[in-house]
C-alpha positions in Angstrom: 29.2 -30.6 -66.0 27.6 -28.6 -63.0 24.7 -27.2 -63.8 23.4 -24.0 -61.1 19.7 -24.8 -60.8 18.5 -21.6 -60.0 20.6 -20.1 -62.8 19.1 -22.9 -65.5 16.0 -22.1 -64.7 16.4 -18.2 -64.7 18.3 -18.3 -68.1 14.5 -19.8 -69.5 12.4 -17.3 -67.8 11.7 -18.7 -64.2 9.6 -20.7 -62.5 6.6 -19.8 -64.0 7.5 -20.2 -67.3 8.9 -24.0 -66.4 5.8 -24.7 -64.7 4.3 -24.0 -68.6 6.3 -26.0 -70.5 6.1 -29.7 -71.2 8.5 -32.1 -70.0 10.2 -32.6 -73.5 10.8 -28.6 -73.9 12.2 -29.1 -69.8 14.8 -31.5 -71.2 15.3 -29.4 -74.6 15.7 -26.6 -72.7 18.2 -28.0 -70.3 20.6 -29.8 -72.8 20.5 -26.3 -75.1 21.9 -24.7 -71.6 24.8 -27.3 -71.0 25.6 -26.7 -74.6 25.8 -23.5 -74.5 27.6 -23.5 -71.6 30.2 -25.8 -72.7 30.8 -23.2 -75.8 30.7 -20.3 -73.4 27.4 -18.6 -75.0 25.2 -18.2 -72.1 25.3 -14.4 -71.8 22.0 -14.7 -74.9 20.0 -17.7 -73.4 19.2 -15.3 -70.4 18.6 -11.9 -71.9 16.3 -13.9 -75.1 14.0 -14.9 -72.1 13.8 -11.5 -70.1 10.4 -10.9 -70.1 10.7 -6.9 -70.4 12.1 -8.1 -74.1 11.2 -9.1 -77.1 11.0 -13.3 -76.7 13.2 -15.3 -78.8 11.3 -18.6 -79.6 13.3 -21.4 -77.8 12.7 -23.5 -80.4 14.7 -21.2 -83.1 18.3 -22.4 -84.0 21.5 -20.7 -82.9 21.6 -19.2 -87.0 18.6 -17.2 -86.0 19.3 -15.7 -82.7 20.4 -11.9 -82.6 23.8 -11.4 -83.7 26.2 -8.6 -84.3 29.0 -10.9 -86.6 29.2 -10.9 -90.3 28.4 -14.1 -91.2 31.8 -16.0 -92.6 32.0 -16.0 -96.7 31.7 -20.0 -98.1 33.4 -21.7 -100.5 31.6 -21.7 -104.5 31.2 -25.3 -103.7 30.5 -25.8 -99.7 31.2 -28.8 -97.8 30.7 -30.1 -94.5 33.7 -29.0 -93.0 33.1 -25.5 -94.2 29.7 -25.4 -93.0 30.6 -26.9 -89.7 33.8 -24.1 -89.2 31.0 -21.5 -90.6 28.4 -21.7 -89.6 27.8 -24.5 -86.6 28.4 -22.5 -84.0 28.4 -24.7 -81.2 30.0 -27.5 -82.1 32.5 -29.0 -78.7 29.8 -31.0 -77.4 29.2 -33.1 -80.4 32.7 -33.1 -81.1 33.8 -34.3 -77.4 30.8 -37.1 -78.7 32.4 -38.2 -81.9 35.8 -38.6 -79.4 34.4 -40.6 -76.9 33.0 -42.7 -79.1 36.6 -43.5 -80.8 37.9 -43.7 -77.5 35.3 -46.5 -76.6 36.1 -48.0 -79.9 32.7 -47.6 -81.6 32.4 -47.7 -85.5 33.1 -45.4 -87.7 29.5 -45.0 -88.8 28.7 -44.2 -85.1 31.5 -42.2 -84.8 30.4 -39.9 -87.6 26.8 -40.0 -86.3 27.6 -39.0 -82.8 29.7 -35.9 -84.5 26.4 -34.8 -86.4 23.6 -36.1 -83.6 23.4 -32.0 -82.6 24.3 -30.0 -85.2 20.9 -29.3 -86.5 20.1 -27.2 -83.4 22.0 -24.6 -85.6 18.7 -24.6 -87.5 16.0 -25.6 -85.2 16.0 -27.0 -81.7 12.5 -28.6 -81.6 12.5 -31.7 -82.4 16.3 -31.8 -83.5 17.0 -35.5 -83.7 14.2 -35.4 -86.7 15.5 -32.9 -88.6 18.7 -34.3 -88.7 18.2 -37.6 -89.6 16.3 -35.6 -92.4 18.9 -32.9 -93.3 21.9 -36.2 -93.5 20.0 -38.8 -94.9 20.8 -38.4 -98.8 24.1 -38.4 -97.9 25.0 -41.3 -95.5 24.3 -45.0 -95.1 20.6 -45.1 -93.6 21.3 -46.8 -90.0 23.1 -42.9 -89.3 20.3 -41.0 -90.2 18.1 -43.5 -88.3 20.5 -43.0 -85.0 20.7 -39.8 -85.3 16.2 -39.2 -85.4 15.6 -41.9 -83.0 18.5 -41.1 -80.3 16.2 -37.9 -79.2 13.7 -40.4 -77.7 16.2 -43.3 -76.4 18.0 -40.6 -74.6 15.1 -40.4 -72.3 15.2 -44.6 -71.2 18.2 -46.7 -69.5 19.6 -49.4 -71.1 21.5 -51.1 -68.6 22.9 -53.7 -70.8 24.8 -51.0 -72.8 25.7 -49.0 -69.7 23.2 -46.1 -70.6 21.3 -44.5 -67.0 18.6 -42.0 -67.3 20.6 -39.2 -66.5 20.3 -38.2 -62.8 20.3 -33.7 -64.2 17.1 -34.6 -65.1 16.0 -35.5 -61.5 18.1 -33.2 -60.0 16.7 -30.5 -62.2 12.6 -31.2 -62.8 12.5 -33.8 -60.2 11.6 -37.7 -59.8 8.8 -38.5 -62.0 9.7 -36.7 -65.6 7.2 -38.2 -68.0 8.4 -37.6 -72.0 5.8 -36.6 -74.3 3.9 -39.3 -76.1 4.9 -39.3 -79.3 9.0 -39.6 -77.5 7.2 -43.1 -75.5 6.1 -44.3 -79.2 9.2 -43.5 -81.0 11.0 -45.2 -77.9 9.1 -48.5 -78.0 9.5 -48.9 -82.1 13.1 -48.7 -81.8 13.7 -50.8 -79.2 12.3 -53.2 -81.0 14.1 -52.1 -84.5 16.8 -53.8 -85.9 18.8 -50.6 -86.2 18.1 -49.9 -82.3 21.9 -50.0 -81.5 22.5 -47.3 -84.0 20.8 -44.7 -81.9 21.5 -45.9 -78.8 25.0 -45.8 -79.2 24.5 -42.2 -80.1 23.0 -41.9 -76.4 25.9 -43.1 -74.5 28.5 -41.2 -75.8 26.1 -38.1 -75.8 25.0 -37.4 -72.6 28.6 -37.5 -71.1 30.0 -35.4 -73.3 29.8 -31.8 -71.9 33.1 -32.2 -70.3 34.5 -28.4 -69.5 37.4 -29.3 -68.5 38.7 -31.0 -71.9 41.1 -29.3 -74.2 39.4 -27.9 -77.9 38.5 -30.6 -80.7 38.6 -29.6 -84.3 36.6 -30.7 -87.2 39.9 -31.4 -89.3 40.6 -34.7 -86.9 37.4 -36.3 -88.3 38.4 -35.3 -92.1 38.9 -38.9 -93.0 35.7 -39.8 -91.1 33.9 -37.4 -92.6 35.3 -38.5 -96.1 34.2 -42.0 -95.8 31.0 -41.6 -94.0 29.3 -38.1 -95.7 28.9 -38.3 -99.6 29.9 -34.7 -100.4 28.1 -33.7 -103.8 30.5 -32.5 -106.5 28.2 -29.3 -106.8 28.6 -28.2 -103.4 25.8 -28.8 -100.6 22.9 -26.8 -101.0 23.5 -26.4 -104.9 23.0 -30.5 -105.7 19.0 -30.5 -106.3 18.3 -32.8 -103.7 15.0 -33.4 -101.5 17.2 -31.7 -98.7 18.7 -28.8 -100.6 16.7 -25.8 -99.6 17.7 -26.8 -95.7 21.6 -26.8 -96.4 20.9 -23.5 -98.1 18.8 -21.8 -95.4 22.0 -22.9 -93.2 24.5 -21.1 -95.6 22.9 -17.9 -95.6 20.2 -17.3 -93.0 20.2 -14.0 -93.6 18.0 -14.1 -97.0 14.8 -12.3 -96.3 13.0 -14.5 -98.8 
């Protein structure tokens, strides 16, 4: 994907309000643009940053930005799918992930992960890849919630042997020398040393390259057999099953509750 420089960097307020932010917010800020771009929603990132209006947090999910749509009705008993049709509303760059990573031939465990790596930016930005791995882990084998928390650092650190480069935007964008915050340096150096350090980093390399314009739509329903054997769906529905992660599936159904 081309990225316009001077047009990133207006769409999050200019160059003062770079100058203030960390280099882990640069980097947030930047993949939430080529996102958005790739889904063709860039018209809100610039006008939630004006400063003549009121400031949308960029750390808020896409479910909470200002909206004019009636949210779509769910099923008694919601599933993934649903949610993903309903209420993920960016959802090509994680699904151009998921098909790059059949098309390289990873597992199925790492093809599910890399379709779900994102898809808590729907609910929060900040720190996405630990919410996720929070939101999925009563519902999938543990090395995809651990991929999915830990691939937020890894992204940030070549790996030569698996054909992963520190992605040149990043220079091109915030210049040489980006330094990640220091808990992202910790998190990095634990799971590099972790057994379960492929599972994230796997995530890595078929995530950065996936904002691909040019590529025809992906739909959910081409991972329904993945999703099946890789996502335990709870007979009551997600959000309704009493588990530790309940309340965050619900939030995600209907963000509109005032309390």
């Amino acid at each position: 994907m081309q990225v316009d420089r001077r047009k990133f960097i207006v769409s999050i307020g200019g160059t003062a309000a770079v100058a203030a932010m960390s280099h882990e917010d640069r980097a947030e800020a930047l993949e939430h643009y080529m996102t958005e771009k790739l889904d063709g929603r860039l018209e809100r990132g610039a006008a939630a940053q004006a400063p003549t209006e009121p400031r949308v947090p960029r750390g808020a999910g896409r479910l909470f930005a200002p909206t004019t749509a009636e949210w779509q009705t769910l099923p008694e008993k919601p599933t993934l799918i649903d949610i993903f049709e309903r209420r993920f509303v960016s959802t090509r760059h994680v699904l151009q992930s998921a098909t790059e990573a059949v098309r390289t031939g990873q597992p199925e465990r790492t093809v599910f992960a890399c379709l779900i790596h994102d898809v808590t930016q729907n609910l929060i930005k900040a720190d996405h890849g630990y919410w996720g791995a929070q939101l999925f882990a009563p519902y999938v084998d543990e090395r995809v919630s651990w991929g999915v928390r830990y691939h937020q650092a890894l992204r940030f650190y070549p790996d030569e042997a698996t054909g992963y480069e520190y992605p040149e935007m990043y220079d091109r964008i915030f210049g040489v020398g980006y330094v990640p915050d220091e808990y992202i340096k910790k998190d990095y150096e634990f799971a590099r040393k972790h057994r379960h350090y492929m599972e994230a980093r796997l995530i890595t390399v078929n995530d950065q390259y996936a904002f691909d314009e040019n590529k025809p739509e992906i739909k959910v329903e081409e991972f329904t057999d993945v999703i099946g054997r890789q996502f335990k769906q709870p007979r009551e529905g997600l959000g309704l099953d009493n588990s530790s992660v309940a309340h965050m599936w619900r939030t995600i159904i209907n963000p509109d509750k005032p309390l």
